[in-house]
C-alpha positions in Angstrom: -5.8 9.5 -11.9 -3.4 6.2 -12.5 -5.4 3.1 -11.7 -3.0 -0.4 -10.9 -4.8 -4.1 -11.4 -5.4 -5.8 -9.3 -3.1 -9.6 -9.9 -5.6 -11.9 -8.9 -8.9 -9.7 -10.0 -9.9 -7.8 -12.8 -10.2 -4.4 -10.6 -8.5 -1.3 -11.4 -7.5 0.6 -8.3 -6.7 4.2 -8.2 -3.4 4.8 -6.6 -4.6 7.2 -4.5 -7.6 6.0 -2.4 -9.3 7.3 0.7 -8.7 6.1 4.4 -11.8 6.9 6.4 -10.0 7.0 9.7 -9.6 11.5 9.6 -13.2 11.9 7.8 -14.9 14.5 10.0 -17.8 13.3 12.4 -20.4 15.8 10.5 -21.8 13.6 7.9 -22.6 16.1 5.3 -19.2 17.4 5.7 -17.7 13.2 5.0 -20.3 12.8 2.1 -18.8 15.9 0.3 -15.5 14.7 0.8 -15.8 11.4 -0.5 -18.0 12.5 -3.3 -15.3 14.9 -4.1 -12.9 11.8 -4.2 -15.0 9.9 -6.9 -15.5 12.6 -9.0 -11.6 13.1 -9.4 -10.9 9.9 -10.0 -10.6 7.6 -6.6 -11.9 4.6 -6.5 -10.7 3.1 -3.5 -11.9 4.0 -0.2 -11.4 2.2 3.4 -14.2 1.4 5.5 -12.3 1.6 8.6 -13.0 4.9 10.7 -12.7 6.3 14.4 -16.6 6.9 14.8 -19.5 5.7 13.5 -21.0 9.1 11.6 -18.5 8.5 8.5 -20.6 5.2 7.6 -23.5 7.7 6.9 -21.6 9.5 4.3 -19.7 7.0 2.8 -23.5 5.9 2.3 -24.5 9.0 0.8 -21.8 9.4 -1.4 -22.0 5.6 -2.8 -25.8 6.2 -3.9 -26.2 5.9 -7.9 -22.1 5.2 -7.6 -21.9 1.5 -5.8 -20.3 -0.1 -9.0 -17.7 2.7 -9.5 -16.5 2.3 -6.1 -14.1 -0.8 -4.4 -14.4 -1.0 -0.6 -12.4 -2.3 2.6 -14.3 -3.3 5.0 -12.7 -4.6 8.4 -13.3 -8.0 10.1 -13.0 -7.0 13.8 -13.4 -3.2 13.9 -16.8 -2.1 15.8 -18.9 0.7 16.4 -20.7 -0.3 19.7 -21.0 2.8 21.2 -20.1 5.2 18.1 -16.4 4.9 18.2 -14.1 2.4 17.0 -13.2 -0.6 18.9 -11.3 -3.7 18.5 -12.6 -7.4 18.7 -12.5 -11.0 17.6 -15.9 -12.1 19.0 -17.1 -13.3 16.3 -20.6 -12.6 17.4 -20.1 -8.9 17.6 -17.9 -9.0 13.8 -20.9 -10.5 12.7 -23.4 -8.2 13.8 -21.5 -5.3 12.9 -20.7 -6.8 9.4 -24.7 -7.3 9.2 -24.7 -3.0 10.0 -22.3 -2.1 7.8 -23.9 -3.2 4.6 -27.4 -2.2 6.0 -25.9 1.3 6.6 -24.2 1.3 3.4 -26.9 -0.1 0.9 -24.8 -2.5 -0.4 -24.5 -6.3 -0.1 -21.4 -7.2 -0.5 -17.7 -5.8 0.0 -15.0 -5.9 -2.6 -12.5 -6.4 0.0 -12.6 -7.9 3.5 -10.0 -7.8 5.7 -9.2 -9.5 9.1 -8.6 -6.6 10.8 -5.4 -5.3 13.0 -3.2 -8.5 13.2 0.0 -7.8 15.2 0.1 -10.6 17.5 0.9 -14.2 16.5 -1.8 -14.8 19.6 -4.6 -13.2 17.4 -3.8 -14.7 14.3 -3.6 -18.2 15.7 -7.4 -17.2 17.2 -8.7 -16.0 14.1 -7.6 -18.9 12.1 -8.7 -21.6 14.4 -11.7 -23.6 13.3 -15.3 -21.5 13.9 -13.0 -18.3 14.3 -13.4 -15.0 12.1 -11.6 -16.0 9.2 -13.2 -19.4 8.8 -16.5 -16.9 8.6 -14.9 -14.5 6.2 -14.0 -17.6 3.7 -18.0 -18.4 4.3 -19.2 -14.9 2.5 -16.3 -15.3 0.3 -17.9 -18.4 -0.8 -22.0 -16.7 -1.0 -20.1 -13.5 -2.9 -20.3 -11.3 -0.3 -16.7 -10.4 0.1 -15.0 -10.5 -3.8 -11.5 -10.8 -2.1 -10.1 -11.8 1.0 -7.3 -10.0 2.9 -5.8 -8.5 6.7 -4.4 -5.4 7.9 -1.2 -5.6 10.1 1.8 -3.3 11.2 3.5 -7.0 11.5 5.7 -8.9 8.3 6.1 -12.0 10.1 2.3 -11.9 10.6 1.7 -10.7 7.3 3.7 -13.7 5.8 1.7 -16.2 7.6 -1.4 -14.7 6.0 0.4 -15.2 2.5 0.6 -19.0 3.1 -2.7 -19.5 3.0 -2.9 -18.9 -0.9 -6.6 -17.0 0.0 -4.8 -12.9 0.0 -5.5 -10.9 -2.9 -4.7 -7.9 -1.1 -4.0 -6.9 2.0 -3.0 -3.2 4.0 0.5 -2.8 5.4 1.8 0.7 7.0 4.7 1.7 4.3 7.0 4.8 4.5 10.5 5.7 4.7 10.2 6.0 8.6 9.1 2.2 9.1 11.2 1.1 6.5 14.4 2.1 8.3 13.3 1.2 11.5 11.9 4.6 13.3 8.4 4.8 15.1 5.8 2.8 16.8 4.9 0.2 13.7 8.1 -0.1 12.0 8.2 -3.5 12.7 10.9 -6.0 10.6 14.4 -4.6 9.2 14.4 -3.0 6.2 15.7 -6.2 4.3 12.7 -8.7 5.7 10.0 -5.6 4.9 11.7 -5.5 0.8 11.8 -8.9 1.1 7.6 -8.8 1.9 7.0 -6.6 -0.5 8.9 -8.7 -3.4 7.3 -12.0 -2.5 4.1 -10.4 -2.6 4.5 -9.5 -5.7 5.7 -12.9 -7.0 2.4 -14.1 -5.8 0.6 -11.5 -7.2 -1.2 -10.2 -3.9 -1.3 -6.2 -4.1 -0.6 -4.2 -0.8 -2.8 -0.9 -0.1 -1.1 1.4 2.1 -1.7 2.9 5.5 0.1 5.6 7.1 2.5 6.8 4.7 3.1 10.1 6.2 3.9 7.9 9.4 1.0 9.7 11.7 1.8 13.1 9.6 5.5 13.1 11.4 7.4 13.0 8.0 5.8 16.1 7.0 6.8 17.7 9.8 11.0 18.7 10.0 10.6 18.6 13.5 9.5 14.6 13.9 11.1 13.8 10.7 14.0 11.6 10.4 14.9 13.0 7.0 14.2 16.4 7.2 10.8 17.3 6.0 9.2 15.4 3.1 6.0 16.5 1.2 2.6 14.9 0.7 3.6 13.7 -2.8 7.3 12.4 -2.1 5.6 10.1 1.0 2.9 8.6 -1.6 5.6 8.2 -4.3 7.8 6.5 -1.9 5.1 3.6 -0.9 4.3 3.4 -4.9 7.6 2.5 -5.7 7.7 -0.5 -3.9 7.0 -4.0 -5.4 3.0 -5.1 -5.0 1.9 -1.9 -3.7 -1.5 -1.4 -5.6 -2.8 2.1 -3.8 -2.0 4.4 -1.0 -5.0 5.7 1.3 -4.3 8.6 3.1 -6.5 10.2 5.7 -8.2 13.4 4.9 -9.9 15.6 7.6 -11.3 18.2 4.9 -11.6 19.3 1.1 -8.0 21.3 1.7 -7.2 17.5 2.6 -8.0 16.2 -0.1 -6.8 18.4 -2.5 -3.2 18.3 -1.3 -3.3 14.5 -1.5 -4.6 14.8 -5.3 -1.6 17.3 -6.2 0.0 13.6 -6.9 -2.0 13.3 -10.2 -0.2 16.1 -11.9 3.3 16.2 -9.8 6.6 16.6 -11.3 9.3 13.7 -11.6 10.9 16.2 -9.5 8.0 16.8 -7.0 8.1 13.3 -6.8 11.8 12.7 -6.1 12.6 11.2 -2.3 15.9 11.0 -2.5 16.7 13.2 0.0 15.9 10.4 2.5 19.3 8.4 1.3 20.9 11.3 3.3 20.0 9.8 6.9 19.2 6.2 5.9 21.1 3.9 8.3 23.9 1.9 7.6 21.7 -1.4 6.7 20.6 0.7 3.7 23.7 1.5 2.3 24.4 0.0 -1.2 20.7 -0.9 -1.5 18.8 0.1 -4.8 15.4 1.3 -3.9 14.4 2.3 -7.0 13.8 6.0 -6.2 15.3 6.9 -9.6 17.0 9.6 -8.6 19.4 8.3 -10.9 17.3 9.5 -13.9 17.5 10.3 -16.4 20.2 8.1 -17.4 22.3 9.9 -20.5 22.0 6.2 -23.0 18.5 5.9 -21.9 18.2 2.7 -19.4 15.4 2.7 -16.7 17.8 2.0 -14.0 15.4 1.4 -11.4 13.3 -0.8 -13.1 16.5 -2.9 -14.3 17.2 -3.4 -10.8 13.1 -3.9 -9.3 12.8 -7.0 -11.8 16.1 -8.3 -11.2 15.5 -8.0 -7.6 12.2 -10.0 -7.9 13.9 -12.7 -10.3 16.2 -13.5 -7.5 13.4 -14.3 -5.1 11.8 -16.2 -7.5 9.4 -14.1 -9.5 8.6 -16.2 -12.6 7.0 -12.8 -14.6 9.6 -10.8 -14.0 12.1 -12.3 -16.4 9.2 -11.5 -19.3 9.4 -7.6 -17.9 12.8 -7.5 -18.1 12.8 -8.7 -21.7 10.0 -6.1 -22.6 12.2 -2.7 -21.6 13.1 -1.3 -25.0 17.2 -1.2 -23.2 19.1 -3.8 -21.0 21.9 -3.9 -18.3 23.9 -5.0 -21.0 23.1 -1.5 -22.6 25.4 0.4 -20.0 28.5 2.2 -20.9 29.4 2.7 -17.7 29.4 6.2 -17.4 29.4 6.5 -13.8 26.2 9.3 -13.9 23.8 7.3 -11.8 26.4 6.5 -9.4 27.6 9.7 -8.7 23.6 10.9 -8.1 22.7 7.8 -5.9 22.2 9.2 -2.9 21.9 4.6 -1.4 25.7 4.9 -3.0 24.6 2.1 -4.8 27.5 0.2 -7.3 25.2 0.7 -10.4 28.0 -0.3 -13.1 29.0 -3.7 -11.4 25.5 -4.5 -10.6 24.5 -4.1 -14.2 27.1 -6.7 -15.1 25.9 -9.0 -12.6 22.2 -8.6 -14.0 23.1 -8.6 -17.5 25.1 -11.9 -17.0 21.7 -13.2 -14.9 19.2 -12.7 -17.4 21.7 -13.0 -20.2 20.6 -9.9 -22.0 
């Protein structure tokens, strides 16, 4: 397993963690899963599911394991009558807060999140005084969140959250699909969603990430927009992009989970989603992803990276100068042989943007 740290934390996450959402409704059945999880190496799991039964083996699993485990647990999402539901009364949050760490023998959560913000109406609620994130910042303060965070489908909400200076780490849907602007939650052009992503990771808050198969219809060539892509190109394409700290697919079985593992030992070629440059929309042209489909490059650069910390320089990434320094070669290193632009599948001008980044950093 690959672990990422977490910027303002000492946690290591696992980049592949566990959404609870699919878990089966048989308990046993959910305890063996997630206790198949830890023992090959995931660390991260989301305390977020459709009905209450997969609280019970989450529990089950955690026993003897609490410290070897980091959890999301969601301000707002109840269990009233067994399934989920959605609420800011602050009353119910409270009392099903009080549940979850009864029903999960803990006493505190490493993460808590204010849960599903996609309105500007529901964010303005939640942050008014006496509201649900006022009470958050209150077990925040008596340990029993370690850091503070949101889920939302929305940037423009998501960036609101940022300001605050209290996000360590928050859950946003990432794939290829949302990115380029197809399906329900792909919400923001694909500039304003990099642009998230990279000011995120100028302020060192990490991103976990939900739906990355978009609802399973990028594994599927019939729903796809780019043809069908596999379990491991979807979770390779959210890793890639600046902040993100873990992606949390939702298993329904063992089989599940075993296909999402088949990450851990992929191929660079397994991995390789370039295919999607094929049918990304015009917006998208000329833009380096860092896919690195360009690789390897004959003299040796890491074109992707070049570009990812030259990107984040320009919107004002203080760290990312250092990076740059660190690689072992430099945009100033190409020879211009014209190999990663005739595989760039964005039909990105590689050799004249390595002259503009090598005159930026001055290396």
């Amino acid at each position: 397993m690959e672990y990422r740290k977490l910027p303002h934390g000492d946690e290591q996450i696992s980049v592949i963690g566990l959404g609870g959402g699919s878990l089966p409704e048989d308990v046993d059945k959910g305890a063996e899963i997630v206790s198949a999880a830890i023992d090959n190496g995931i660390n991260f799991f989301d305390l977020a599911p459709s009905y209450q039964p997969p609280f019970y083996a989450f529990a089950k699993a955690f026993v003897g394991r609490r410290d070897k485990v980091l959890t999301q647990m969601h301000f707002g999402a109840v269990y009233g009558d067994g399934k989920y539901g959605w609420t800011q009364d602050l009353d119910k949050i409270k009392e099903q807060i009080d549940w979850n760490f009864k029903t999960i023998g803990t006493d505190y959560t490493d993460f808590g999140y204010l849960h599903c913000i996609d309105t500007h109406e529901d964010l303005d609620k939640a942050l008014a005084p006496g509201g649900v994130w006022e009470y958050m910042k209150s077990l925040k303060t008596e340990g029993k969140i370690r850091h503070l965070g949101f889920s939302s489908h929305e940037p423009g909400i998501a960036r609101r959250l940022l300001e605050t200076g209290l996000v360590d780490l928050f859950m946003f849907s990432i794939n290829p699909a949302y990115d380029y602007q197809k399906g329900e939650y792909a919400k923001g052009e694909l500039a304003e969603r990099l642009e998230l992503y990279r000011d995120c990771e100028k302020a060192g808050v990490g991103i976990s990430v939900m739906k990355p198969f978009a609802g399973g219809q990028l594994l599927d060539e019939k729903t796809s927009l780019f043809g069908r892509l596999t379990h491991t190109q979807c979770i390779q394409y959210a890793l890639d992009r600046p902040a993100v700290l873990t992606v949390l697919p939702g298993v329904r079985s063992l089989e599940d989970l075993q296909v999402a593992l088949r990450y851990v030992e992929s191929t660079p070629g397994e991995r390789d989603y370039s295919v999607i440059g094929e049918f990304t929309p015009q917006s998208a042209e000329g833009i380096c992803v860092y896919c690195n489909h360009c690789q390897p490059c004959p003299h040796g650069l890491n074109v992707g990276l070049i570009n990812k910390y030259y990107d984040l320089a320009l919107a004002g990434d203080e760290m990312a100068k250092g990076h740059y320094d660190k690689l072992p070669l430099h945009a100033s290193d190409c020879v211009k042989c014209g190999h990663c632009e005739s595989r760039c599948p964005f039909h990105v001008k590689q050799e004249a943007r390595m002259e503009e980044i090598a005159g930026y950093f001055g290396k």
